[in-house]
C-alpha positions in Angstrom: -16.4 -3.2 14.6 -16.1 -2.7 10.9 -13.1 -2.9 8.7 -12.3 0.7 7.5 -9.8 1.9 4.8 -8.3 5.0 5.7 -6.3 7.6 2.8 -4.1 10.0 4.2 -3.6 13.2 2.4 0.0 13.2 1.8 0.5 14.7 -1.7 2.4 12.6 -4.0 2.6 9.5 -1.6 1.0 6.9 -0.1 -0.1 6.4 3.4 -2.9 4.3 4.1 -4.1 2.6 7.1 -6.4 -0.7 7.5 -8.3 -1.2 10.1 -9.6 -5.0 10.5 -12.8 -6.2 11.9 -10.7 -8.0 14.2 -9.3 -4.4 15.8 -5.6 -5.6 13.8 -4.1 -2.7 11.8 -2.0 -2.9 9.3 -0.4 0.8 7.8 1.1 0.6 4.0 3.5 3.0 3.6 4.5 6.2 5.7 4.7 9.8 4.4 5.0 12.1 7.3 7.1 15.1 6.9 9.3 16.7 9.6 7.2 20.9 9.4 3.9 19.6 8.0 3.6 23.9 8.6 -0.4 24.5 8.6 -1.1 21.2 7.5 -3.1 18.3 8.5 -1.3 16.5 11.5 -0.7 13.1 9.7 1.4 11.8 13.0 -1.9 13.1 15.3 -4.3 11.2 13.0 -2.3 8.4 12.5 -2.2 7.7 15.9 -5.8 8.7 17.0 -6.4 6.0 14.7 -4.2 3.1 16.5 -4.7 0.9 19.5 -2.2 1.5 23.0 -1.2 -2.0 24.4 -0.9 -2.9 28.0 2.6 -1.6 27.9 1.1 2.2 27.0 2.4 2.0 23.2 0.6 2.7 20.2 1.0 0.1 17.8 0.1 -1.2 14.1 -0.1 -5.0 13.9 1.8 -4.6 10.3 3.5 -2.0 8.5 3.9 -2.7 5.4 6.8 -0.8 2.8 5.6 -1.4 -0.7 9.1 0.1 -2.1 12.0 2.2 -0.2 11.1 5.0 -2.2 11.1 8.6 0.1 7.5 9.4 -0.6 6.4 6.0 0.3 8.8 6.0 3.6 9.4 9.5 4.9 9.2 10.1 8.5 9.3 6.3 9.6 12.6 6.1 11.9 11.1 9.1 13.6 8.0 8.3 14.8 8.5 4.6 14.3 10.7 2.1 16.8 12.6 0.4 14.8 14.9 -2.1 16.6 14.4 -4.9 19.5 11.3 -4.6 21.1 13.1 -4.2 24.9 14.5 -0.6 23.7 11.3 1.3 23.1 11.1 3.8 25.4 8.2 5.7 26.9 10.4 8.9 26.5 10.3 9.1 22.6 7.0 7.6 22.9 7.2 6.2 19.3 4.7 3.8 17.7 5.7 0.1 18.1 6.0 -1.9 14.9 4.5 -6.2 15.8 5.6 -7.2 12.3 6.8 -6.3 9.2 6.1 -6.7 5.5 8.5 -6.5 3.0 10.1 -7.2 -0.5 14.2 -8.5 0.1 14.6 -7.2 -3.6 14.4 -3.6 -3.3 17.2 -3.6 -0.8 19.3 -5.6 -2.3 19.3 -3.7 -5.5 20.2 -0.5 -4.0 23.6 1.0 -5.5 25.2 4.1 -6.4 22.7 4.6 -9.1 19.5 3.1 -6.9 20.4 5.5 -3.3 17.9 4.7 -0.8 16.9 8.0 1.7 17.6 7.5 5.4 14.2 6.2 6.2 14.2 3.5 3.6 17.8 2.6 5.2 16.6 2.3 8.6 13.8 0.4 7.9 16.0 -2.1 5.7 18.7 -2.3 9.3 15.2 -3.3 10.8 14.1 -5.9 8.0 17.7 -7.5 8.3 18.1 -7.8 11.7 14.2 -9.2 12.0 15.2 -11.8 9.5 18.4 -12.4 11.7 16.7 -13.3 14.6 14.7 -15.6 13.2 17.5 -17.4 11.3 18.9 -17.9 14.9 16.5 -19.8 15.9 14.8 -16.9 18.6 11.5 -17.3 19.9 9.6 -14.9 17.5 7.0 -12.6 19.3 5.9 -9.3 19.1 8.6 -6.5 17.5 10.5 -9.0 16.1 7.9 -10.5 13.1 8.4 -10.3 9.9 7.0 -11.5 6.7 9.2 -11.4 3.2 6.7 -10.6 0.2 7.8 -12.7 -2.9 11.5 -14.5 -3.1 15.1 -12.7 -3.7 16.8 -13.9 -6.5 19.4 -16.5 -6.4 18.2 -18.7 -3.6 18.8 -15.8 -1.0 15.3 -16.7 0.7 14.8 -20.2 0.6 15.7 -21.0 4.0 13.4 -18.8 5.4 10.1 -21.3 5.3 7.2 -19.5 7.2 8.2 -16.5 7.2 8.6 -16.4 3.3 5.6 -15.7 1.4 5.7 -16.3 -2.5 4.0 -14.3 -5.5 1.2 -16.1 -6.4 0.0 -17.6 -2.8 -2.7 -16.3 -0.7 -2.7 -16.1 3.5 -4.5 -14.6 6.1 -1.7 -14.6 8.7 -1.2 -11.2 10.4 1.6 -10.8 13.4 1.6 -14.3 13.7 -2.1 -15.2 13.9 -4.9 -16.4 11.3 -7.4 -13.5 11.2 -10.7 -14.7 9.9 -11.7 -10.7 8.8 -9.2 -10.8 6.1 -7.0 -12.6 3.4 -4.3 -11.3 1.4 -3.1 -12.6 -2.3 0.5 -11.6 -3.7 0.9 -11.0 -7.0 4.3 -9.4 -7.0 7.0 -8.7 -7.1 7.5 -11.5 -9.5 11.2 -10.6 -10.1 13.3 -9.0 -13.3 13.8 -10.4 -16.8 17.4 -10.8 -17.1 17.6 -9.4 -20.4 16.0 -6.5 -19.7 18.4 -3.7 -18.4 15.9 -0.9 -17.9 14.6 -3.3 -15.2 17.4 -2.6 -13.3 17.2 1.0 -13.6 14.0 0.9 -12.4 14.2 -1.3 -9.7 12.6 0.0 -6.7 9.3 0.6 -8.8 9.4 -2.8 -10.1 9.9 -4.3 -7.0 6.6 -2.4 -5.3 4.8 -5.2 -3.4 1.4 -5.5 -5.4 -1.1 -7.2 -2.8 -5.1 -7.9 -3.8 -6.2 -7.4 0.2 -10.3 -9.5 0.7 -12.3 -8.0 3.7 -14.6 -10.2 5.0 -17.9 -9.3 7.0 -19.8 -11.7 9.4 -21.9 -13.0 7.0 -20.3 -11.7 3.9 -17.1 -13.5 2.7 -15.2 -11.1 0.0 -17.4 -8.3 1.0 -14.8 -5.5 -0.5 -11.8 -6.1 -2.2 -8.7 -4.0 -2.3 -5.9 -3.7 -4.8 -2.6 -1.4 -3.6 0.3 -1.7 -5.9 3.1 1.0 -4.3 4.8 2.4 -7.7 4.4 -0.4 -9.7 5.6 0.1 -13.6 3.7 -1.2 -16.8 6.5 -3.7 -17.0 4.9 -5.8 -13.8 1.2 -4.9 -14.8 2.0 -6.7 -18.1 3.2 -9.5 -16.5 0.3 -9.7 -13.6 -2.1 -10.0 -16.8 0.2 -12.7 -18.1 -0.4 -14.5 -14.8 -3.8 -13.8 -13.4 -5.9 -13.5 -16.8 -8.9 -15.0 -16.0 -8.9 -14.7 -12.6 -10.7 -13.1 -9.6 -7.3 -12.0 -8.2 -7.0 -8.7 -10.1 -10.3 -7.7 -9.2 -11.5 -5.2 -6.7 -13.9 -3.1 -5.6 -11.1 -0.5 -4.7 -7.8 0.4 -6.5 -5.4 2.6 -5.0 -3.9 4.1 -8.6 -0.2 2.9 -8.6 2.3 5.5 -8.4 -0.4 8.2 -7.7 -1.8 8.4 -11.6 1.5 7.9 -13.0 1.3 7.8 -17.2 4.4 4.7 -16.4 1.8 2.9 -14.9 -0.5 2.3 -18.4 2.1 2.9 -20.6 5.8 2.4 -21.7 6.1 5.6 -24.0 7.2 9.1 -22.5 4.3 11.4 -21.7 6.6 14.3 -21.6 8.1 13.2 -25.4 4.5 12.5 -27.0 1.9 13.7 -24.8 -1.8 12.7 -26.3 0.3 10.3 -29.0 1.4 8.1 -26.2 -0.1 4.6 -26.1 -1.7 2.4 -23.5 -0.5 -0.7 -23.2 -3.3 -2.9 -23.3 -2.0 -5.8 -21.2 -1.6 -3.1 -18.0 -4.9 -1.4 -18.6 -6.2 -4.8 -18.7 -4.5 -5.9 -15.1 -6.0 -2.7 -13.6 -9.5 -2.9 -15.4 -10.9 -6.0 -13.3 -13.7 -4.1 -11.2 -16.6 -5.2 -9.9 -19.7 -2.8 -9.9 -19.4 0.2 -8.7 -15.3 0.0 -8.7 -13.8 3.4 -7.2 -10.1 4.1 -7.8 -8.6 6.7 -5.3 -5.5 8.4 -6.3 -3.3 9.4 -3.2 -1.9 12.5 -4.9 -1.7 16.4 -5.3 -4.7 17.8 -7.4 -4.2 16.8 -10.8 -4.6 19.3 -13.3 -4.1 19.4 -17.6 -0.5 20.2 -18.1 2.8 18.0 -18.0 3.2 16.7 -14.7 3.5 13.0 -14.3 2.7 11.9 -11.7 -0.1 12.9 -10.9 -1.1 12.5 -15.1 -4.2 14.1 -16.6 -3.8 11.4 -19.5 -3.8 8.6 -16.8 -7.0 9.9 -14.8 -9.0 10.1 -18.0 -8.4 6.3 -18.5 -9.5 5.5 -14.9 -12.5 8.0 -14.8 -13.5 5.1 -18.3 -12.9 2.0 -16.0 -14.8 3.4 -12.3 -15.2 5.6 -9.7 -12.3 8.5 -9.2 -11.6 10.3 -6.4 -8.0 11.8 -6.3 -7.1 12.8 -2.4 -5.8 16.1 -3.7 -9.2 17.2 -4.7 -11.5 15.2 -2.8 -10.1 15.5 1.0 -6.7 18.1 0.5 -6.9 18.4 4.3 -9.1 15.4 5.6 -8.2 11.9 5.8 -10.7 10.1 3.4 -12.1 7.1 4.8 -13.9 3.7 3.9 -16.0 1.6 5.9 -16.3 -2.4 4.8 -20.1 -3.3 4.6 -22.2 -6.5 3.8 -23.1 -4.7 0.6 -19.5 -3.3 0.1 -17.2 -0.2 1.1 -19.1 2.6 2.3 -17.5 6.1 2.2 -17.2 7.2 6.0 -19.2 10.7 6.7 -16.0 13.2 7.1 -16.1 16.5 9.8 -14.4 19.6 8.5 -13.3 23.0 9.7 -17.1 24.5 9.6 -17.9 22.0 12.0 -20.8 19.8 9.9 -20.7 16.3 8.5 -19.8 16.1 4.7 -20.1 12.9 2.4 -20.4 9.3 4.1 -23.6 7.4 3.7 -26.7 8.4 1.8 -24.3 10.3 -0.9 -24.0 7.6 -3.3 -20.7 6.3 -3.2 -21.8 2.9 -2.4 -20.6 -0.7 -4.0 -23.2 -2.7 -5.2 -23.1 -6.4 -3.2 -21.1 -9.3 -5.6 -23.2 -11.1 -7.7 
């Protein structure tokens, strides 16, 4: 079995599921609408996609929320179980969640000016109660994991030992088990200046887990390397350059555009206020320029197209298209999942079926990363 990367087609959003070469999956956001109308069935494809265990339930080894935002979580307490294991039921047949990943700082910000959707609160009820039964001392197994991504502010985590993770450390633990197909770094969220007020504004985008995910092959350590980043703001680029300058932890072989092409990724002026006068800031376009040969970077959103909307931007796809590879969803798969498979010699895109019944793309097309030297 290979490791495969699959990019739903969900419009502005991200849903994207990883598929180890150990058989573990691990899905990074949700965006599943109630009427998907004539539309691809994300729920159908999903699951197709996912393992049943001996107790007839579909599962994913992880699920990981990069931010509570509704395009990153829609449709999760409805076709996800979220609560103690013992209450799934066959009836509602819903797919069954062995650990979680997760930021405490998104949640904890939420107020009357940071509202978080139903999904995002459901899944944050989950994350708490999780964390609860571990701080009771329970035996931890399946449907109860979960991980924290980076450390709350004020000491709030620090008695949470292994199941802490902070920015800036590296582990290849998934549901409780070393898996020898993968390691994961975390470079944010690395927390909030506390002079800086728009930070607060902004919170849930600047709290997006940013995670630099290594595949490894049989005989290839590091074969493919993945960078996802949820909505993550130039603010926390700037500072992962501050941090990781240098270093092989920004780099990849695949970049999932943060914030699907958002202008506020690469820049802190207003798109919409100066258009083509805006500037990058160099320190982001920097942190999201580290690619090795043959770099691809896959925007999961709608078609992009030259006018004013942000996100998707124009402005910010012509600065990608100069540092690799581009393929934005919208245009490249609108109605097909678009797939990667981890090779010796790097990801390989996956040969795609659609409604005329022949094979499109996948090998022999060129889109092929050159190995590491």
């Amino acid at each position: 079995m290979k490791t495969s990367i699959s990019f739903f087609p969900v419009g502005n959003g991200d849903m994207t599921l990883i598929t180890l070469r150990s058989g573990r999956a691990i899905l990074i956001d949700t965006k599943i609408p109630a009427d998907q109308g004539d539309e691809i069935d994300l729920v159908s494809e999903l699951r197709d996609r996912l393992s049943e265990d001996d107790q007839g339930r579909k599962f994913v080894d992880v699920l990981l929320l990069s931010h509570p935002d509704e395009d990153h979580c829609l449709g999760m307490e409805r076709n996800f179980h979220l609560g103690p294991p013992e209450s799934w039921s066959a009836n509602d047949d819903k797919i069954f969640v062995r650990e979680i990943w997760s930021s405490p700082m998104v949640f904890r910000r939420a107020s009357s000016r940071l509202t978080l959707c139903n999904d995002a609160k459901a899944f944050n009820a989950e994350a708490r109660r999780r964390v609860q039964h571990f701080r009771e001392g329970n035996t931890v197994a399946d449907g109860n994991r979960i991980m924290i991504l980076g450390e709350d502010e004020d000491g709030k985590t620090d008695d949470l030992g292994d199941i802490l993770v902070k920015a800036g450390s590296e582990f290849n633990r998934i549901n409780g088990c070393g898996d020898d197909s993968a390691s994961f770094r975390l470079l944010s969220p690395v927390g909030k200046s506390d002079d800086d007020e728009e930070e607060e504004k902004k919170a849930k985008n600047l709290s997006s887990v940013v995670l630099q995910c290594l595949f490894h092959t049989a005989n290839e350590p590091e074969a493919c390397t993945f960078l996802t980043g949820g909505d993550a703001e130039v603010a926390i680029w700037e500072k992962i350059w501050e941090r990781y300058e240098g270093t092989d932890w920004i780099k990849y072989d695949i970049l999932q555009a943060p914030h699907h092409c958002s202008w506020r990724s690469l820049s802190h002026d207003s798109w919409s206020e100066l258009g083509e006068d805006a500037k990058v800031s160099d320190d982001a376009r920097n942190a999201l320029s580290q690619t090795h040969d043959g770099a691809m970077i896959i925007s999961s959103s709608k078609s992009i197209k030259d006018d004013d909307d942000n996100p998707p931007c124009i402005r910010a796809k012509r600065e990608y298209q100069e540092i690799g590879e581009f393929i934005c969803i919208g245009d490249d798969s609108p109605e097909e999942v678009l797939e990667f498979e981890v090779t010796p010699g790097g990801p390989q895109k996956k040969a795609r079926k659609i409604s005329d019944g022949k094979i499109h793309g996948g090998a022999g097309i060129g889109i092929q990363i050159q190995p590491h030297g």
